[in-house]
C-alpha positions as a Markdown table, in Angstrom:
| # | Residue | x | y | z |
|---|---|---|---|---|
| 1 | Unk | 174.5 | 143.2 | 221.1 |
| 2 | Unk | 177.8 | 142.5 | 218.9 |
| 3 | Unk | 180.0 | 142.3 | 221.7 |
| 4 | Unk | 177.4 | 140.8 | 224.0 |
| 5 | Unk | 177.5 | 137.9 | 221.1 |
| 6 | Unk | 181.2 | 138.2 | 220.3 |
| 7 | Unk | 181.9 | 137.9 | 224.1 |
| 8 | Unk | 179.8 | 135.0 | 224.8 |
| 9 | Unk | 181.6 | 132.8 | 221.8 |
| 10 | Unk | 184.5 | 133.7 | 222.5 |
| 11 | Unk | 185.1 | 133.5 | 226.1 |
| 12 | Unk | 183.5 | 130.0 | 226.0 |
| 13 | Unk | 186.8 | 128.6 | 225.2 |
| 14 | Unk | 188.6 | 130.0 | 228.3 |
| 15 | Unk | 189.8 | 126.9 | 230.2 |
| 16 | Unk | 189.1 | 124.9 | 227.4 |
| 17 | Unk | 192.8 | 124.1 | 225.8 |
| 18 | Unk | 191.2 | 121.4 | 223.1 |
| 19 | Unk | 188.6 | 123.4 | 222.1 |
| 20 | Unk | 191.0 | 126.4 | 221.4 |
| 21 | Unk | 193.5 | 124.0 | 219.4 |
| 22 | Unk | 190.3 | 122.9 | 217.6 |
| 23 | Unk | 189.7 | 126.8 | 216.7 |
| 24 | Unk | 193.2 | 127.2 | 215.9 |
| 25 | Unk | 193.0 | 124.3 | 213.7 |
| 26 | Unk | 190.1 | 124.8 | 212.0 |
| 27 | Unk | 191.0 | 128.5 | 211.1 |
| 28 | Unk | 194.3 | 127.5 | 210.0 |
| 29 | Unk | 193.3 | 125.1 | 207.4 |
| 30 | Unk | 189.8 | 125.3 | 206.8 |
| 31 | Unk | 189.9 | 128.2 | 204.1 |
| 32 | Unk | 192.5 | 126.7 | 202.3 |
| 33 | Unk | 190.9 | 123.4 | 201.9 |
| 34 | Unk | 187.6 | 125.0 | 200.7 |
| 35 | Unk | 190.3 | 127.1 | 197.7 |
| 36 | Unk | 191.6 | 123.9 | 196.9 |
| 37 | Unk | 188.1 | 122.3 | 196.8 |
| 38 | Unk | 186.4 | 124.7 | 194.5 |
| 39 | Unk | 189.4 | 125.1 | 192.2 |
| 40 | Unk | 189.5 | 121.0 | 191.9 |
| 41 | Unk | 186.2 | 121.2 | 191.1 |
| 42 | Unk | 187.2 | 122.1 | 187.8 |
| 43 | Unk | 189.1 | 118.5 | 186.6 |
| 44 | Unk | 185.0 | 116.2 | 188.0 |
| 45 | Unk | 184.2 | 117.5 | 184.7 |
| 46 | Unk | 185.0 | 114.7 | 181.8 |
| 47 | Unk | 186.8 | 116.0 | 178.8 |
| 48 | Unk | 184.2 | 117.2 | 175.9 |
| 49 | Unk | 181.2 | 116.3 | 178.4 |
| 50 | Unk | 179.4 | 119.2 | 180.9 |
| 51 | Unk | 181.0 | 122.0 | 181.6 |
| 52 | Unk | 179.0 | 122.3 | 184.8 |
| 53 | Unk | 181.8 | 121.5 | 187.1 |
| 54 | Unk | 184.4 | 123.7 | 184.8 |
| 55 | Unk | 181.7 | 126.9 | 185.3 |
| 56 | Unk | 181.4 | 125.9 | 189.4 |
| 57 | Unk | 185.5 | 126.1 | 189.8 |
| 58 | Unk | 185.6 | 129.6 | 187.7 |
| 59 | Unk | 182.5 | 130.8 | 189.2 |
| 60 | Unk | 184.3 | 130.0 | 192.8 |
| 61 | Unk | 187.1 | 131.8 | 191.6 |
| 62 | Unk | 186.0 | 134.7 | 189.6 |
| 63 | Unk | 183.7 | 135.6 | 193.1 |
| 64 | Unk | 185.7 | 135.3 | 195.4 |
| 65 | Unk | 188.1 | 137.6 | 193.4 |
| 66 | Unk | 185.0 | 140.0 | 193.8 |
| 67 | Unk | 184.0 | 140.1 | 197.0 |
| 68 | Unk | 188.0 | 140.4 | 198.5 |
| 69 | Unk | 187.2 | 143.6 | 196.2 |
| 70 | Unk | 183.9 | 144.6 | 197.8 |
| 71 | Unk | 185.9 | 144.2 | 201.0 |
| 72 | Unk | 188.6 | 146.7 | 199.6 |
| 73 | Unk | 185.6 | 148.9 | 198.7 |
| 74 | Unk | 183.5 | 148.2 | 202.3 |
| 75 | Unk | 186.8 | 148.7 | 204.4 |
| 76 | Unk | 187.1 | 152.2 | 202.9 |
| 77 | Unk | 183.8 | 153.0 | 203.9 |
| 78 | Unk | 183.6 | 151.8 | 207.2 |
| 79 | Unk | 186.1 | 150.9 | 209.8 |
| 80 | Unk | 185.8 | 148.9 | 212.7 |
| 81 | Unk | 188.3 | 148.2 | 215.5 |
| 82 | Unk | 189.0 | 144.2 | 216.4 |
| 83 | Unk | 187.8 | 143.0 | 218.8 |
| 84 | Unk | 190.8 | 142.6 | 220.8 |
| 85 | Unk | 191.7 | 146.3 | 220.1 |
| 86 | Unk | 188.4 | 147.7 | 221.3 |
| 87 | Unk | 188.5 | 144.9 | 224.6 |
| 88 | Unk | 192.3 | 143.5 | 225.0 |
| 89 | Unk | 191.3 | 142.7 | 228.8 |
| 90 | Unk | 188.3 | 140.7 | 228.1 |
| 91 | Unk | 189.2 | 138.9 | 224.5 |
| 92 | Unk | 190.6 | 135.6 | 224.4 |
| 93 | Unk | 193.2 | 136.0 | 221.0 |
| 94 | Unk | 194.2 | 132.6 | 219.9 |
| 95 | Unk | 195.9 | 133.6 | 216.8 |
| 96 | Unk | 198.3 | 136.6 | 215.8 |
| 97 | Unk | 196.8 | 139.2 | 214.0 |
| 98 | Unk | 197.4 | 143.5 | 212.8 |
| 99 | Unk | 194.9 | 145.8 | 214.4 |
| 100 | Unk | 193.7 | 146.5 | 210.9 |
| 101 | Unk | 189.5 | 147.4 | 210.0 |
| 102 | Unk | 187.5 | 144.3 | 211.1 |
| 103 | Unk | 184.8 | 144.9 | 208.5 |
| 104 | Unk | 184.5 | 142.8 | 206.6 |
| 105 | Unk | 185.9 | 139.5 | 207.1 |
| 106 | Unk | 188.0 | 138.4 | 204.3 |
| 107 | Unk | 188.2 | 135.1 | 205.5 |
| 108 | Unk | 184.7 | 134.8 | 205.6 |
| 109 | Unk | 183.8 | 136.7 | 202.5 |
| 110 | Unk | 185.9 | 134.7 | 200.2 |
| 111 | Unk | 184.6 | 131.5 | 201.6 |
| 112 | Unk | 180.9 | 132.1 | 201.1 |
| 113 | Unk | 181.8 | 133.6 | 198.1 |
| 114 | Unk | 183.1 | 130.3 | 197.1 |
| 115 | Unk | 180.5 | 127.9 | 198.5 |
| 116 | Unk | 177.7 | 130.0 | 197.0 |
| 117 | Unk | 179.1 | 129.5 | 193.6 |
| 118 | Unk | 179.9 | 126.1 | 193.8 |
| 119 | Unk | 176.3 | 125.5 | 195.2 |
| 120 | Unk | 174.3 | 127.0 | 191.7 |
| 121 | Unk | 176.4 | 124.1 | 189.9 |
| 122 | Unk | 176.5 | 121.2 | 192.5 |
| 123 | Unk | 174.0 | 121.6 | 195.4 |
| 124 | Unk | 175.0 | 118.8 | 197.5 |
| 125 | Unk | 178.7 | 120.2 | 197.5 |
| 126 | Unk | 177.9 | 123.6 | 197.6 |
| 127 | Unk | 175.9 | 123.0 | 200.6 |
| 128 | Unk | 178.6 | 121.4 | 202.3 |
| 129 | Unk | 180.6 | 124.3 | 201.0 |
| 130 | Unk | 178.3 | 126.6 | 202.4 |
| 131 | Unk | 178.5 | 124.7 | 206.3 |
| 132 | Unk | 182.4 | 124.8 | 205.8 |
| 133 | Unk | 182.0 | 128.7 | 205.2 |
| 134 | Unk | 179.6 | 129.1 | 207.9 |
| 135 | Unk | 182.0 | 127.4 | 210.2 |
| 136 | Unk | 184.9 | 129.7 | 208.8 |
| 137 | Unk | 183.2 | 132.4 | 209.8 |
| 138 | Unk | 182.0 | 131.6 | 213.2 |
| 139 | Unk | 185.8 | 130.4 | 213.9 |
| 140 | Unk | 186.9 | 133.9 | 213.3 |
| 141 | Unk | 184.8 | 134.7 | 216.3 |
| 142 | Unk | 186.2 | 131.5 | 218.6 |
| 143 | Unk | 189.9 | 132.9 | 218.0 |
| 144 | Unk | 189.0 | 136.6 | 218.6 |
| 145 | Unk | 189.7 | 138.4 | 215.2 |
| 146 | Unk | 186.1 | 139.4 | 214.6 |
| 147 | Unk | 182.5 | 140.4 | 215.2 |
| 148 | Unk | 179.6 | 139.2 | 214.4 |
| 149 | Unk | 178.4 | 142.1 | 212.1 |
| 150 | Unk | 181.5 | 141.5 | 210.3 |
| 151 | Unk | 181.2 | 137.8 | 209.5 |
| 152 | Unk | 177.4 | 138.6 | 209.2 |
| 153 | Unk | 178.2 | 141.3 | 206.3 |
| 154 | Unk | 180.5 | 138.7 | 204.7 |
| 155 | Unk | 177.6 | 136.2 | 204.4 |
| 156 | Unk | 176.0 | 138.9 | 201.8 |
| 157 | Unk | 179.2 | 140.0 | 199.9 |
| 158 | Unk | 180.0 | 136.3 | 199.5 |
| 159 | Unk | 176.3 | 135.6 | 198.4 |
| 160 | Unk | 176.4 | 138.9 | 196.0 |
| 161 | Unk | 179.7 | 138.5 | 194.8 |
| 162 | Unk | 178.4 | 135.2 | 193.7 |
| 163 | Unk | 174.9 | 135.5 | 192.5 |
| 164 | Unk | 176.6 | 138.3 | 190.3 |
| 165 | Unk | 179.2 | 136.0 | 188.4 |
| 166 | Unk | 177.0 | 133.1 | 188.1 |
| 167 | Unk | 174.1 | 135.4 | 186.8 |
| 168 | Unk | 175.4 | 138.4 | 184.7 |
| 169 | Unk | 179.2 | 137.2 | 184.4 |
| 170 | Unk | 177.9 | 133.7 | 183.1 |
| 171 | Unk | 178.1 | 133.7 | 179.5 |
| 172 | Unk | 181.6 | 135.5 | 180.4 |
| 173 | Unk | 182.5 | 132.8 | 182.6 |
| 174 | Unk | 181.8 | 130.5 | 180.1 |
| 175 | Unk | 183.6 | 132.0 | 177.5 |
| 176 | Unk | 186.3 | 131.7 | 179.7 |
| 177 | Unk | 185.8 | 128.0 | 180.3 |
| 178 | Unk | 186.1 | 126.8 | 176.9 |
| 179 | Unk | 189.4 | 128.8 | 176.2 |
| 180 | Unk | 190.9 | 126.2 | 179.2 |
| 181 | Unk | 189.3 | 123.4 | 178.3 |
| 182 | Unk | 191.4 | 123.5 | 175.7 |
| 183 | Unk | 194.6 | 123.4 | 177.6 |
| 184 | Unk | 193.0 | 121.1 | 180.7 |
| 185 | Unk | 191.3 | 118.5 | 178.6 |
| 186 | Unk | 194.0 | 116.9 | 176.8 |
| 187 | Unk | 195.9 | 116.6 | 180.1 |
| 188 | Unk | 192.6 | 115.1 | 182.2 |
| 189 | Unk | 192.4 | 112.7 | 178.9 |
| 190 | Unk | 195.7 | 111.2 | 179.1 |
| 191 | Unk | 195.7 | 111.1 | 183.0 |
| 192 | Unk | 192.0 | 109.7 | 183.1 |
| 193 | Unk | 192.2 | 107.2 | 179.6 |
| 194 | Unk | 189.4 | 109.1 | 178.5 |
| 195 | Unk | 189.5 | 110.5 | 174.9 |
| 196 | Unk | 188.3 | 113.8 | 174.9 |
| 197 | Unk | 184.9 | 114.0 | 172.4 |
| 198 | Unk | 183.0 | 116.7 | 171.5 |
| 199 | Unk | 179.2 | 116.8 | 172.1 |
């Protein structure tokens, strides 16, 4: 069923040269625009007002830190060939890549990881977070670095890593948060006019 799945995304960009730049694209740039997103997340928050926006950029990166950990932890346990190292006949490969464990995606991890933190603090963004994720992950499969079951088991170590910061890491997290604030808020003030008040 995983290849059967793989097989039938993948090899439905044969032929198809603007749909494979699209992939290439897309898996180029996409993750590093979601980082950048969710890190500049951080200065929507006004100096001295909510710190919801501070705690949805830390949250971000404090879980995605975690599950690129998990992964560590997952690849130990389990390793699976690529998909272009188990088929190299019958994979189309559209980017360069080591024939190193497949499981979990890293890529895909760290993106849901991200979205899924951002969404606790800011739904409408998270959830857009969450499609940009979602379509990290199912690139992975256009260019032929992965299987479903990997992206799948990086929808869950994203969404654990996650739930576990903005849950029992919060209060660390926010901790955290106000020790920046006061390096970041001075500098938002000044750029933004705004003088910094306390609540």
């Amino acid at each position: 069923m995983d290849w059967t799945i793989f097989h039938g995304l993948n090899s439905s960009l044969a032929h198809r040269e603007s749909a494979q730049d699209a992939a290439q694209l897309y898996n180029a740039w996409a993750i590093f625009v979601l980082v950048a997103v969710g890190g500049a997340i951080w200065f929507l928050a006004r100096p001295g007002g909510s710190d919801r926006s501070k705690l949805a950029a830390l949250s971000a990166g404090f879980a995605g830190a975690l599950a690129l950990l998990a992964n560590v932890i997952l690849g130990q346990l389990w390793f699976h060939d690529r998909p272009f190292v188990d088929h190299p006949g019958k994979t189309l490969l559209l980017v360069r890549h080591g024939s190193d464990n497949s499981f979990p995606s890293d890529h895909a991890s760290l993106a849901f990881a991200i979205a899924f933190a951002v969404l606790v603090f800011h739904r409408r963004l998270g959830a857009l977070l969450v499609l940009v994720a979602a379509g990290i992950a199912i690139d992975r499969i256009f260019v032929g670095v992965h299987y479903p079951i990997d992206v799948l088991a990086s929808v869950f170590v994203g969404l654990g890593s996650a739930l576990l910061v903005t849950t029992l890491g919060r209060q660390s997290v926010a901790s955290v948060a106000r020790q920046l604030s006061r390096l970041s808020d001075p500098v938002v003030a000044a750029v933004s006019g705004r003088s910094p008040h306390r609540r």
